[in-house]
N, C-alpha and C positions, 0 to 999 in steps of 0.2 A: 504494500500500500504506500501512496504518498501521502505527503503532509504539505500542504500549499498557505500561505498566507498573503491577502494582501494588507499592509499598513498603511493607511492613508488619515491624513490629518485629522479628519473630521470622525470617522468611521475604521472600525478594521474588521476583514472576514477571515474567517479561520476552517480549511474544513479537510476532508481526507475523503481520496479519490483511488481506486481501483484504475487498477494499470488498464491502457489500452490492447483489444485486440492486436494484432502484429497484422490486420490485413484490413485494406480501407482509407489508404491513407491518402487525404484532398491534397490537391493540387497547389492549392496557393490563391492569393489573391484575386479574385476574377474566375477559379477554375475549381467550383465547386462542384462536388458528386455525393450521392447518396454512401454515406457510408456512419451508421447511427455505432456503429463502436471504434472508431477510428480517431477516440479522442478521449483522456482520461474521463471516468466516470465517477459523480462526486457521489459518497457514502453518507457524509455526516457534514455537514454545514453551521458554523455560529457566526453571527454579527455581534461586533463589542465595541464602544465609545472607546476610543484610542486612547484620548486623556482622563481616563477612567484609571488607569495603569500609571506605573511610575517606571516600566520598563520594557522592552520588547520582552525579555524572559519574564517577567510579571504575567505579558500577555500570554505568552507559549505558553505556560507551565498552567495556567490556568483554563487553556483548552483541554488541555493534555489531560489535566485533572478531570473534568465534566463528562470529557467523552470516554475515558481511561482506556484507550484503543492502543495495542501496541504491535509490534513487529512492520514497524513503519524502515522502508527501504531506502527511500530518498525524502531530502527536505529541501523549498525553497519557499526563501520571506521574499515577495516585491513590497519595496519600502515606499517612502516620497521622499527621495532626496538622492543624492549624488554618492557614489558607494564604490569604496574601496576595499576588494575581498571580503571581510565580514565582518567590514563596520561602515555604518552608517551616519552621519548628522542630518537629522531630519528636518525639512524646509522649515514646515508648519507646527511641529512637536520638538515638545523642551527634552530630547532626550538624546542619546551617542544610542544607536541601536547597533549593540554587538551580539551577534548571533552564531559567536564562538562558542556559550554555551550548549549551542545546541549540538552539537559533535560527540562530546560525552554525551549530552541526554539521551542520543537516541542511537548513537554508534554506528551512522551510515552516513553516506556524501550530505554536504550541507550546502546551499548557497544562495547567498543575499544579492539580490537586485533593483533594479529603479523599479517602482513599480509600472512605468510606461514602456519601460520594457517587457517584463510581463504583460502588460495586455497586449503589446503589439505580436509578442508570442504566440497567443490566438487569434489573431486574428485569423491567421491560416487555416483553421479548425473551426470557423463560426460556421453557423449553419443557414441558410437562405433567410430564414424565419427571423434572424439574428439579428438581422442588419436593413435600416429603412432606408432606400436610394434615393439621394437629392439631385445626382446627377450620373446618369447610363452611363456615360463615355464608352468607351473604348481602350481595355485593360491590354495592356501590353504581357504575356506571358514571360517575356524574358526582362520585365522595366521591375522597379523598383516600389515599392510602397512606403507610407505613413501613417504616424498616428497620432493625432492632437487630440486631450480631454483637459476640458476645463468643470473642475469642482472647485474643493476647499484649496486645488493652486493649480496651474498650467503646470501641464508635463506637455512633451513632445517626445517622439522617439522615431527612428527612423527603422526600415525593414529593408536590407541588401539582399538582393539577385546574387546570390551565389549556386551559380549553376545548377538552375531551377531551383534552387532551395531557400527560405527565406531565411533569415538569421536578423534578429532583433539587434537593435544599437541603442544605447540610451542617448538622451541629452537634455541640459539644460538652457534650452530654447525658452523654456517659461521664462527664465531672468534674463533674455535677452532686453536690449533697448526695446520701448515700445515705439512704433512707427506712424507717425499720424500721418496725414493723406488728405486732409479736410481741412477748411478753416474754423470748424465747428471742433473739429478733435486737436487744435492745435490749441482754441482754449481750454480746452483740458488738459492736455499737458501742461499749458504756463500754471494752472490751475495745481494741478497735482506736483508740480513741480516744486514750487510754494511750502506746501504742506509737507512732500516725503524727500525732496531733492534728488529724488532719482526716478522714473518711470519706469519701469520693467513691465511686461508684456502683461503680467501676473497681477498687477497693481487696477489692471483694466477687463481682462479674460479671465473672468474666476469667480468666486460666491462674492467673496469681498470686493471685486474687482467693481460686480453688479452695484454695490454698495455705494462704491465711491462715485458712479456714472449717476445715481438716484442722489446724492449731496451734489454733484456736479450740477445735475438739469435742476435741481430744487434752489440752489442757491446752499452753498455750502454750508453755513452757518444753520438757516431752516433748519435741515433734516427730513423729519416726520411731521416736525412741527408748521412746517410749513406744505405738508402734504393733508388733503381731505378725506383719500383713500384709504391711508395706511395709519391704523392704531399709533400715536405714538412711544405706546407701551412695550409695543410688540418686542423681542428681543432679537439682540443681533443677530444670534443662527435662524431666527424667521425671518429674515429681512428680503433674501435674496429671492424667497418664495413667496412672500406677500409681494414683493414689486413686479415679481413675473405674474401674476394674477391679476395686479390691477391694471400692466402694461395690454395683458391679450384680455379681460373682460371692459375695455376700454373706460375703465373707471377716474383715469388720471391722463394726460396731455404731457405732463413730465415724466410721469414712470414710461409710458408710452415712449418716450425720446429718451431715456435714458435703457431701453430693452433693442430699441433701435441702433444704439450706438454700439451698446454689446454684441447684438448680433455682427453688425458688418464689421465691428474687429475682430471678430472670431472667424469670418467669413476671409478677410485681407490676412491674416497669419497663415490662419489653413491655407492660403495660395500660396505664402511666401516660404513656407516647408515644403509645398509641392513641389516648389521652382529649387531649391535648395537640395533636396533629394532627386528631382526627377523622377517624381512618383507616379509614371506611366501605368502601373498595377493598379493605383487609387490612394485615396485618401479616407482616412478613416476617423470618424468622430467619435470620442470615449467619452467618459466620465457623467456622473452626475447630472449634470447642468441638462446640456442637448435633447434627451429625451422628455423632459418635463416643457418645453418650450418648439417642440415638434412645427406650431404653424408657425412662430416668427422664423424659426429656420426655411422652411416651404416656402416663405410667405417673395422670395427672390432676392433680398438683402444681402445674403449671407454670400448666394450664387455670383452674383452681382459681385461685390467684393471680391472673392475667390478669384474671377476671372480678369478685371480688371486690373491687367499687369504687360502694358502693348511694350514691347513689342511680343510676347510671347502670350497674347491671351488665346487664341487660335488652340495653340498647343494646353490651355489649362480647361477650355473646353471637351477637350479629349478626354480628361482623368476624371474616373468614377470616383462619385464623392457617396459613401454612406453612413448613416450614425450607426454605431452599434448600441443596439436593443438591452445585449446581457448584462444585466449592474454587475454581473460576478466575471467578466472578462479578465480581468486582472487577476481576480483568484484561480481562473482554468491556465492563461496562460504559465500563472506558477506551475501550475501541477503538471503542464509541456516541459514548464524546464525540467523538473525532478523526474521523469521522465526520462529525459535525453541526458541526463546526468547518465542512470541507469547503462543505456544505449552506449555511451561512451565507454565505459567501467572495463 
């Protein structure tokens, strides 16, 4: 059996997955086939509040405990943050996730990763049903793929064509510079500039990111206060879901332009990993955020954005863009890598 984790800022899933068949194995990005055991299969699944813990092994050992499941084969954490063999410093969590102890706990291959690497991992393995298409294009078999999710922060990771095989890349694209494009997003940036001295991609693309576009079109000082829609009570972690409610039940004019602006930078990023990667196989949208906000995505914003990048928009019209459906992407992708750990052995 495997043991897969994803850690992620806000949320972590924990669960244990039965090896794959050896026959059925999908194609890659663009070249799916029917094949329902050709991809670990999950046993046991928990959801747990990440800063509920005061450590990654806090968290393990307390799965571990619940499900008391043993003769586990292989392990892999996908983390949120930049990862060096089997430690991590987490973007969004106050913690060094070292997942050294996991080696003795469990005496088989261990390994820690970005968690946008893991999802990008499955992406290979999603299933038709998995994934909602924003744009058909034209998947290149031999081209390259992506993956951008924006939740409690922007990941990014890339997917390399390696002779026909995919092979996940992590990176720290979320803390890239953010790129405004607009005279509308350029006061945003002097705007957020002001406030945090740096814009990163992440500060705009994200739950929080959501937050600060809704002080932005409010008037920053406002807030809620200065909105009719939204409770001013309401708390920070309900924020990004109250503004996307009141943006698509047309309740508010500013949350409305502040879901707006979200979107098309998440639409103009996803282009500029496209163009970065040469993501001819597609591009792929993870995380949290994307599926809860399904018609501002649909609604051409995003597309629009995406494309508009001349002289090469021709060419970004080509690349199939889909969100991914699975909230547990991240966790399957773990449970590929501990998997291919196996494989390798």
């Amino acid at each position: 059996m495997l043991l897969a984790a994803d850690v992620g800022g806000t949320k972590s899933l924990l669960g244990i997955y039965h090896m794959p068949s050896p026959t059925g194995r999908r194609g890659g990005p663009g070249g799916w086939t029917p094949a329902p055991d050709g991809r670990p299969r999950p046993q046991v699944m928990r959801e747990f509040a990440t800063l509920d813990f005061d450590s990654l092994q806090d968290l393990i050992t307390t799965f571990v405990d619940e499900t008391a499941l043993t003769d586990i084969e292989a392990v892999c954490i996908g983390v949120a943050g930049p990862v060096t063999d089997l430690t991590a410093r987490l973007t969004n969590v106050p913690w060094l996730a070292d997942a050294t102890f996991a080696t003795e706990l469990f005496e088989c291959p261990v390994r820690l990763v970005n968690d946008l690497e893991a999802m990008a991992t499955a992406v290979p393995v999603l299933e038709r049903d998995e994934l909602a298409v924003l744009q058909e294009g034209i998947a290149l078999p031999s081209g390259n793929a992506a993956v951008i999710a924006a939740g409690t922060g922007l990941g990014e990771a890339l997917l390399h064509n390696v002779n026909g095989r995919f092979i996940a890349s992590a990176t720290e694209g979320g803390h890239a510079d953010f790129a405004a494009r607009t005279p509308r997003e350029m006061e945003l940036v002097a705007e957020l500039t002001r406030i945090h001295g740096r814009v990163d991609n992440e500060r705009v693309i994200s739950g929080p990111g959501l937050i600060n576009l809704f002080r932005f079109t409010h008037g920053a000082a406002g807030g809620t206060a200065s909105c009719h829609a939204i409770d001013r009570e309401t708390d920070r972690s309900e924020m990004p879901a109250a503004i996307t409610r009141s943006a698509l039940e047309g309740r508010c004019d500013r949350c409305g332009e502040a879901l707006e602006l979200f979107v098309e930078a998440y639409g103009a990023e996803a282009g500029n990993l496209a163009l970065r990667s040469v993501a001819t196989a597609g591009v792929y949208v993870g995380g949290g955020i994307a599926p809860k906000i399904m018609p501002a995505l649909q609604s051409g914003l995003f597309l629009d954005a995406f494309r508009d990048k001349p002289p090469l928009a021709d060419l970004l019209r080509t690349i199939p863009v889909a969100v991914i459906l699975n909230p547990a992407a991240a966790l399957l992708g773990a449970a590929v890598c501990a998997e291919r750990m196996l494989e390798s052995a």
